[in-house]
Backbone bond lengths (Angstrom), bond angles and torsions (degrees), N, CA, C in turn:
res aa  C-N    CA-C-N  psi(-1)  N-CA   C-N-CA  omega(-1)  CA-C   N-CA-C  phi
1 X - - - 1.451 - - 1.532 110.41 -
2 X 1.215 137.25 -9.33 1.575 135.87 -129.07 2.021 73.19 -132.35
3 X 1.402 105.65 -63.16 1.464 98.09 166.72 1.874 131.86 -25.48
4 X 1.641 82.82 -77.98 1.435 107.12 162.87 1.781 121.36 -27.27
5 X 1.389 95.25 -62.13 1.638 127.21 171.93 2.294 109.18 -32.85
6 X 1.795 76.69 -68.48 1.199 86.87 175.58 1.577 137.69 -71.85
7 X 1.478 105.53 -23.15 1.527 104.33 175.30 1.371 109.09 -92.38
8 X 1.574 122.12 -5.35 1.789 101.46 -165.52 1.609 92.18 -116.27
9 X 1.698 117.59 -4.20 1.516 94.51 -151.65 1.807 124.20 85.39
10 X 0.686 129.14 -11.65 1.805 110.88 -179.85 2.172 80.49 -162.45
11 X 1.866 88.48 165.27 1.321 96.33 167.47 1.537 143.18 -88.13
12 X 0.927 139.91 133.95 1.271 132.13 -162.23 1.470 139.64 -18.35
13 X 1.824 99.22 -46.72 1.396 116.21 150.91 1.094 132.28 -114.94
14 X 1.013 154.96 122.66 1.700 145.93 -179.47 1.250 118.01 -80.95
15 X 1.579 109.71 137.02 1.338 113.49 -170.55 1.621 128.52 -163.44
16 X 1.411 135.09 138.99 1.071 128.29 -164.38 2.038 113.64 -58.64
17 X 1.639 100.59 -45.49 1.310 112.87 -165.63 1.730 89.44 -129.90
18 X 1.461 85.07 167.60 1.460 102.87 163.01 1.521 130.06 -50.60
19 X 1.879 86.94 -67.48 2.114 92.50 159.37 1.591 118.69 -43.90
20 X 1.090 131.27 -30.64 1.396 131.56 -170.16 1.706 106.42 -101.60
21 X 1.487 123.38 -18.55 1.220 103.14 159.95 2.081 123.92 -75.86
22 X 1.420 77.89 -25.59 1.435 87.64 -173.41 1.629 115.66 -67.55
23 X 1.308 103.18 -37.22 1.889 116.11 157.16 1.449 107.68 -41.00
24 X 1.377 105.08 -73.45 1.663 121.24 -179.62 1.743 101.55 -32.63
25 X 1.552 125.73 -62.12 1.305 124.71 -166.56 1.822 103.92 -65.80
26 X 1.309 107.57 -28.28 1.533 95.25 179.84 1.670 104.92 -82.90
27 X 1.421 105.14 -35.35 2.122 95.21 -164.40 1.569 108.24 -84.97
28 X 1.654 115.70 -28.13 1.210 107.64 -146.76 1.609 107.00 -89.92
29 X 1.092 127.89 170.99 1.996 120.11 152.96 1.191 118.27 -64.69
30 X 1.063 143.17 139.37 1.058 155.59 -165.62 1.464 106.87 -94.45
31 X 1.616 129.94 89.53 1.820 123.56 -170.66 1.440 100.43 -43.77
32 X 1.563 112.57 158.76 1.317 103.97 141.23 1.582 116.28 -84.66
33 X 1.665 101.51 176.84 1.374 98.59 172.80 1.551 111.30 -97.93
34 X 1.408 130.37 27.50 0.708 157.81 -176.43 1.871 95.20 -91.99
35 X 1.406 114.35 -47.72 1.288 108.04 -166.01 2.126 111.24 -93.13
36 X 1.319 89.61 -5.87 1.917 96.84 151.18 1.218 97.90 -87.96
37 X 1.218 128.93 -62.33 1.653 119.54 -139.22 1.570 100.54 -120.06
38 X 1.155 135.41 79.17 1.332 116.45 -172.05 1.541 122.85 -98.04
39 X 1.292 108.32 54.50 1.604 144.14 175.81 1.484 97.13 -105.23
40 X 1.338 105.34 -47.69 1.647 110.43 -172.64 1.513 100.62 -32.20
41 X 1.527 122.30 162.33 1.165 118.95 166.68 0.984 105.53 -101.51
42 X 1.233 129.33 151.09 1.723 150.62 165.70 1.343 113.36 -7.87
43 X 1.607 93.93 -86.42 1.349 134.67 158.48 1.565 105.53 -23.19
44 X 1.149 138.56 -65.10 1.268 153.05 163.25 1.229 116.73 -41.40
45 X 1.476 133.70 -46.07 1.244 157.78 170.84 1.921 102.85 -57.73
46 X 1.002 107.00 -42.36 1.499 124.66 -153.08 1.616 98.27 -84.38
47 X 1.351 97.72 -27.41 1.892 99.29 -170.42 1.790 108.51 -90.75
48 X 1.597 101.44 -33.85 1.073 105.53 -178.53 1.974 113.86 -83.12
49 X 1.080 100.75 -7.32 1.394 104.75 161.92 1.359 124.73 -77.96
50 X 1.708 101.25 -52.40 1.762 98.32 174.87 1.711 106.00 -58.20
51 X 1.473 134.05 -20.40 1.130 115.16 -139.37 1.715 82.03 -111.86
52 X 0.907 121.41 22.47 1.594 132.83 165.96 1.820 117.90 -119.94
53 X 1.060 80.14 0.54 1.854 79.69 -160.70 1.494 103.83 -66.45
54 X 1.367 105.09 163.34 1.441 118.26 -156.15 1.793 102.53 -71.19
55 X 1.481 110.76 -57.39 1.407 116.46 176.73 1.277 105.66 -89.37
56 X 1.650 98.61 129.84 1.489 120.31 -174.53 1.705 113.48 -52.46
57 X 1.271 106.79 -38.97 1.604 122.17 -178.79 2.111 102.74 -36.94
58 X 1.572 86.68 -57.55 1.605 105.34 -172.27 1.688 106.70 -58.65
59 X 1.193 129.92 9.02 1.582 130.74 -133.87 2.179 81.52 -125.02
60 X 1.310 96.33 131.15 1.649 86.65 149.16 1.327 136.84 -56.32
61 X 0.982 120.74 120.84 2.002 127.78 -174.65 1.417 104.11 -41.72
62 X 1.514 107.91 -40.65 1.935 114.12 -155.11 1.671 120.15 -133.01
63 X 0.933 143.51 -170.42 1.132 132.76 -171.50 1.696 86.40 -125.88
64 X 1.119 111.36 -11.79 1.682 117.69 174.39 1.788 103.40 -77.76
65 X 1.295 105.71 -32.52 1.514 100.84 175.59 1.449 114.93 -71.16
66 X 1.191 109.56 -27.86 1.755 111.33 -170.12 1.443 104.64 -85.13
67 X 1.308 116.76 -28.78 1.442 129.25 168.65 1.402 118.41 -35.60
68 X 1.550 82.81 -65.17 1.861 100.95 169.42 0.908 125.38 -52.20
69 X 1.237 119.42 -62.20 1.574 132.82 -175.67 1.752 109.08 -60.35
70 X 1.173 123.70 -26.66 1.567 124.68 170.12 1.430 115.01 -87.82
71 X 1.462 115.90 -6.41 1.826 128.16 -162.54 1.606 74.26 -68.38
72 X 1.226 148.67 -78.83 1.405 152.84 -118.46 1.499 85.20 -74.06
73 X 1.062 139.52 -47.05 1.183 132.38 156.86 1.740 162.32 -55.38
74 X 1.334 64.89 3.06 1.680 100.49 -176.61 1.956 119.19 -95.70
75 X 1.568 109.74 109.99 1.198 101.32 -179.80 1.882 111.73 -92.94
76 X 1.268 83.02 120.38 1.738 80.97 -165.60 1.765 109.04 -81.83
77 X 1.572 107.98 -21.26 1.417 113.38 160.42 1.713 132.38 -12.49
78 X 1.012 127.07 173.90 1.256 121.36 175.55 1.461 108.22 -62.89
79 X 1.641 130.18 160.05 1.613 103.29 146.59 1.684 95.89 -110.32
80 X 1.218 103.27 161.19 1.419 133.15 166.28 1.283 135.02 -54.26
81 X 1.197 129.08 112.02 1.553 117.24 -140.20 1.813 89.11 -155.82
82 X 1.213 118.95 102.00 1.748 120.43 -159.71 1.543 84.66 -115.09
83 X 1.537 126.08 74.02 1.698 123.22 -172.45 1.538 94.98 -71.51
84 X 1.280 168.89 57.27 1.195 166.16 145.10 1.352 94.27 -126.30
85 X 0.826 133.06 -72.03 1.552 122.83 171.44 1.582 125.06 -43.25
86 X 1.283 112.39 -30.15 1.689 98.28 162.27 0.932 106.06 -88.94
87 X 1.207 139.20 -35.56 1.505 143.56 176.29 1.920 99.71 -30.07
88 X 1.429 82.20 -76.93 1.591 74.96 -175.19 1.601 134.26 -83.73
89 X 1.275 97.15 22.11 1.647 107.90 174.78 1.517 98.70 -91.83
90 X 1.304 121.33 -39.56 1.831 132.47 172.08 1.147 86.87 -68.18
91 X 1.174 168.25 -62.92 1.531 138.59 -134.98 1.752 90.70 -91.46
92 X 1.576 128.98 -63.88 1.050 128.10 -178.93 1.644 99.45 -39.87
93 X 1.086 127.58 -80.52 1.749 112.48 175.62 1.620 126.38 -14.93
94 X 1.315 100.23 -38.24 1.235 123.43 -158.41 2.069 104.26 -74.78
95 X 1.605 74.39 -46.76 1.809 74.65 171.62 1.356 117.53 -82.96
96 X 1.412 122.43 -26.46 1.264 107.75 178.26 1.532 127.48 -67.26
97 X 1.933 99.27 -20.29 1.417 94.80 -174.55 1.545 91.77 -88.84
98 X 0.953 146.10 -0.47 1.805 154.06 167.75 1.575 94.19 -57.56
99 X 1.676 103.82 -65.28 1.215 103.24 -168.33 1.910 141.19 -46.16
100 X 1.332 91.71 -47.85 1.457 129.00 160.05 1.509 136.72 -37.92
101 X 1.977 101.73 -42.50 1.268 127.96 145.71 1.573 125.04 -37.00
């Protein structure tokens, strides 16, 4: 759910109480996050479904399995990090909220 949580924005089911989300996880469909974010990859979509599914059986055993199953998705590459350019996007911010004052 915390997955889910994090890639779409909101939680899987919505609900007033606890008892009534837990209804929701047994009656309702389960969105993909495919249908917030449909950038998500498939593949991505596919893990976070089994790893919600209603019967535990259907559920990954391990958190080493989900590991795996998201590794293919994983860019282990550098990430991109242009620190002069945020630098000066925060200072330009910086004056405008100066300015505004």
């Amino acid at each position: 759910a915390t997955l889910y949580a994090a890639l779409t924005g909101t939680t899987p089911f919505q609900a007033e109480t606890t008892a009534a989300m837990l209804q929701a996880h047994r009656d309702q469909r389960l969105r993909s996050v495919r249908e917030y974010v449909p950038s998500i990859p498939e593949g991505v979509a596919a893990v976070v479904t089994q790893m919600l599914a209603r019967n535990p059986a259907d559920r990954f055993a391990t958190a080493a399995e989900v590991a795996d199953a998201l590794l293919a998705f994983a860019d282990p590459g550098p990430i991109p990090f242009d620190y002069p350019r945020i630098l000066a996007e925060r200072q330009r911010d910086a004056k405008a909220r100066q300015a505004q004052l």
